[in-house]
Each structure stands twice: as structure tokens, then as C-alpha cells.
C-alpha positions as CSV (number, residue, x, y, z in Angstrom):
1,X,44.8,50.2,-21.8
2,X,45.7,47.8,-19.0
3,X,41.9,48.3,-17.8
4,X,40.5,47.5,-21.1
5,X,42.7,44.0,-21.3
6,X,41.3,43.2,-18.2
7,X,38.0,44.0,-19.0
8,X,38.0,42.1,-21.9
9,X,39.6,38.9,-20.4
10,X,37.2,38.9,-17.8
11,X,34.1,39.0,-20.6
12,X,35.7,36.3,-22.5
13,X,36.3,33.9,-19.0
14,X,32.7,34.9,-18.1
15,X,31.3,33.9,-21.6
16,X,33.6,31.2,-21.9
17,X,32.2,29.4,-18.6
18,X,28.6,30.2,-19.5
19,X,29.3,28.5,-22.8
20,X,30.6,25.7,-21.0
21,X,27.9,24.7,-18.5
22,X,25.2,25.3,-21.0
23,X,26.7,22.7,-23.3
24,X,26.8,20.6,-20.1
25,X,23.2,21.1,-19.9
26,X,22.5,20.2,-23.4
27,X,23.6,16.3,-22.3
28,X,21.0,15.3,-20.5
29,X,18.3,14.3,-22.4
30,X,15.6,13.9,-20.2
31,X,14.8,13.1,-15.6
32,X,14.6,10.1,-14.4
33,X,12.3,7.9,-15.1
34,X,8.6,9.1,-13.6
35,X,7.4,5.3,-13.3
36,X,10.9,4.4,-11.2
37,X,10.4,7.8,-9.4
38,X,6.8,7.1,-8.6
39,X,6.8,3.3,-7.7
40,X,9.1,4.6,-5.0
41,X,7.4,7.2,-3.6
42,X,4.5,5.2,-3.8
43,X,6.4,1.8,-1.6
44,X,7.8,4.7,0.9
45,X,4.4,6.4,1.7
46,X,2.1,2.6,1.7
47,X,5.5,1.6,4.1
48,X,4.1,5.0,6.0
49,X,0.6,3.5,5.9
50,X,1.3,0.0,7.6
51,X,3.6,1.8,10.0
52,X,0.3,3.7,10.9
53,X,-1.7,0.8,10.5
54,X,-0.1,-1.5,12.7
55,X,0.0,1.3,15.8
56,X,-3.7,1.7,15.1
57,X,-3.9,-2.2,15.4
58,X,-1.7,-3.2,17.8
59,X,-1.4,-0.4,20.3
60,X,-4.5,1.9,19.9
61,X,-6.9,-1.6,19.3
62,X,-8.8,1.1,16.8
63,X,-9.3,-1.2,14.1
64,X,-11.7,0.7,11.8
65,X,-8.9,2.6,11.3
66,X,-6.2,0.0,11.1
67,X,-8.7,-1.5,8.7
68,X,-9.0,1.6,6.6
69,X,-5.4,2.5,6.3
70,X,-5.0,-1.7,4.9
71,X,-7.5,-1.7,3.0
72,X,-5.8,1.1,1.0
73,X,-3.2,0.1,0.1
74,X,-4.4,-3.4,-0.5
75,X,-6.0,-1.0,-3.4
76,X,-4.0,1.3,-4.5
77,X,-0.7,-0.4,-4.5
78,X,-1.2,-4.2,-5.0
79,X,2.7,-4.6,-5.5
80,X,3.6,-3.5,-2.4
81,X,6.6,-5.2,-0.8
82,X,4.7,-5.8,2.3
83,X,1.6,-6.8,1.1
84,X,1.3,-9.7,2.9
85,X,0.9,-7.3,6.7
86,X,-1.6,-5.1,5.4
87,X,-3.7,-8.4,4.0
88,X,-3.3,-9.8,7.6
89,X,-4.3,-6.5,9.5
90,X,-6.8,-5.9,6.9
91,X,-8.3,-9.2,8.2
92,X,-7.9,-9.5,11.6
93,X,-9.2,-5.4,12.2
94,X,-12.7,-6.6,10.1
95,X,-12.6,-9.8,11.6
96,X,-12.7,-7.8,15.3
97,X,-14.7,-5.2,13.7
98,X,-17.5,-8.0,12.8
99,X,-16.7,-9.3,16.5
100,X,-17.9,-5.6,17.9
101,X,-14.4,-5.7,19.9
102,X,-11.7,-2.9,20.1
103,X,-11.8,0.5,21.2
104,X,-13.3,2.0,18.0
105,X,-16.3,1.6,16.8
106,X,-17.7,1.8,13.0
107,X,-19.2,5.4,12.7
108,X,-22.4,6.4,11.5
109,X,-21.9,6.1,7.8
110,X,-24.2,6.8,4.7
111,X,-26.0,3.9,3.7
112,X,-23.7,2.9,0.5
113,X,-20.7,3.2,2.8
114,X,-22.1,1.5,5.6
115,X,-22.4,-1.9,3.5
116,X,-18.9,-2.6,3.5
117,X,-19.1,-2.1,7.5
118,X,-21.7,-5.3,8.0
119,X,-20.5,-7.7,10.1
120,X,-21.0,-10.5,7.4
121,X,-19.4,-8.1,5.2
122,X,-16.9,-8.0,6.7
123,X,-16.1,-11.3,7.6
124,X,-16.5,-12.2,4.1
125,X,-13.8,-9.7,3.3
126,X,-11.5,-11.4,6.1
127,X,-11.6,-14.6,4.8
128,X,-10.7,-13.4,1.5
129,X,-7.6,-11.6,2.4
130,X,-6.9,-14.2,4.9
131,X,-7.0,-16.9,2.1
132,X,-5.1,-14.7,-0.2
133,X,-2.0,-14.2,2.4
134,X,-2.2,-18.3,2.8
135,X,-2.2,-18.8,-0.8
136,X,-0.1,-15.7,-2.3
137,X,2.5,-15.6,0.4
138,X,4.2,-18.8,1.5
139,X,6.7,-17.7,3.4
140,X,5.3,-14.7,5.4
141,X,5.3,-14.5,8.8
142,X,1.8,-14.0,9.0
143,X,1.1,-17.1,6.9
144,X,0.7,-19.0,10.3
145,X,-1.8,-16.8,12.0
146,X,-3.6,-16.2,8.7
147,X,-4.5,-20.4,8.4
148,X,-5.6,-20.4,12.0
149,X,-7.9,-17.7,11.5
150,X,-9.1,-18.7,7.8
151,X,-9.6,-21.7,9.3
152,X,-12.0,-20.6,12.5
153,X,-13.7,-18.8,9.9
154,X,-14.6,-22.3,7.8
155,X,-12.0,-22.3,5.5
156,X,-11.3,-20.3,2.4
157,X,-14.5,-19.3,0.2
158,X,-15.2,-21.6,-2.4
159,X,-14.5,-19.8,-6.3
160,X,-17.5,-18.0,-7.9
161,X,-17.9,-20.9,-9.6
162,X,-18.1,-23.7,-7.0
163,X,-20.7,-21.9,-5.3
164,X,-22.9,-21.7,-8.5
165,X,-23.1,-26.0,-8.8
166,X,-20.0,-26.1,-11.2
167,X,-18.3,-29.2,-10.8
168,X,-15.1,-29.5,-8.6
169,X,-12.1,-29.7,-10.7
170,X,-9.8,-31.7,-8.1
């Protein structure tokens, strides 16, 4: 008899703990939120990308790649807390890249790819960014060597609209 009371207190702890933690299951209603979860992920692996970008640049002087890596995550993540780097290594790698200097070269691409790879392409694409890190980002760090540079290159591009004859608005 003793056996069976034991038995039978044991079922009843067992079903009475099981009961327990599936009610505490029941209470959460859903994850966390997917945007939060993935506007982080997405800030650590672009922090990745500059990190890998910036050795490219500074250290390796391969600045198709640095370029590359930038130009990225200038497009796919324009909210990225350091935007303001990748715009300025973005820059400077196509500005070299036009300039034929570095260690890397542009590779033999197909002929849609190798557009973007022009050295007037380029250079019209580095004194975009660069006017966009002067503009966007006062404070930056960068802000400094992205005037002196915007301003070798002539400035920043007049708007779509300048260059078509419409009248200045200043």
C-alpha cells in the first residue's frame, strides 16, 4: 500500500509541475519583435562590413574592395549608425580607383557591370557621397576630409535641375 501512495504522489507532483510550466507557457503571447531583432542584426553585420572595409582601405590599399563592401551598405542599410565612414571610404576607394592607384585593380567585368567601374563613373559617384557626408553629417569626423576632397573634385554636383537651365533658387 505504502508503494501505491507513493506512486500516486509522485504522478500527481509530475502532473502538477507539467501543468504548471505549460500555463507559464501560455503567457507569452508572441517573440520579440522581428523588426527590433532584425535592425540589429542588420547594424552588427554592416559594423562587420566597415570593419572589413576599412582594413581593405587602409591597410591592404585594395580599394575595389573597400569600395564594394561601402557601397553596400550605403544600399542596403541607409540608417546605419556609421554611415557617414562607409560614404567617406566609398568615396575616397572610387576616387583612387578612378586615379588607377592602390594595389587592386578593377577586374575584367561584363560590360553592364563594368559601367559603374569608369573612371568618370566613378568620380561622379565620389563627389556624390562626398557631398552627401558634407551635407548629411555635420559633425563627423570625416566631414573635414570629405570638403577637401569634394572640393578638389569642383565642388558638389549641381541638382538634376540646375544642370537642365532651371533657374537658381538662392
Amino acid at each position: 500500500m505504502r508503494k501505491l501512495m507513493t506512486v500516486a504522489c509522485g504522478l500527481a507532483l509530475v502532473c502538477g509541475l507539467s501543468g504548471a510550466a505549460s500555463a507559464q507557457r501560455g503567457t507569452v503571447a508572441k517573440g520579440p519583435d522581428p523588426a527590433v531583432v532584425s535592425d540589429a542584426e542588420l547594424e552588427k553585420e554592416s559594423l562587420h562590413n566597415l570593419e572589413v572595409a576599412r582594413h581593405y582601405f587602409k591597410q591592404k590599399k585594395a580599394y575595389y574592395a573597400s569600395y564594394k563592401r561601402a557601397d553596400e551598405m550605403i544600399a542596403g542599410h541607409p540608417e546605419f549608425s556609421r554611415l557617414d565612414e562607409a560614404l567617406y571610404i566609398a568615396a575616397m576607394s572610387g576616387l583612387y580607383l578612378a586615379e588607377g592607384k592602390g594595389k587592386q585593380k578593377v577586374p575584367q567585368l561584363k560590360p553592364d557591370e563594368a559601367e559603374e567601374f569608369k573612371p568618370e563613373v566613378l568620380r561622379q559617384t565620389a563627389r556624390a557621397h562626398l557631398a552627401r557626408l558634407v551635407r548629411d553629417f555635420p559633425a563627423s569626423k570625416f566631414r573635414k576630409d570629405a570638403a577637401e576632397a569634394l572640393e578638389a573634385l569642383g565642388g558638389a554636383a549641381p541638382a538634376s535641375g540646375a544642370a537642365q537651365g532651371a533657374p537658381n533658387e538662392n
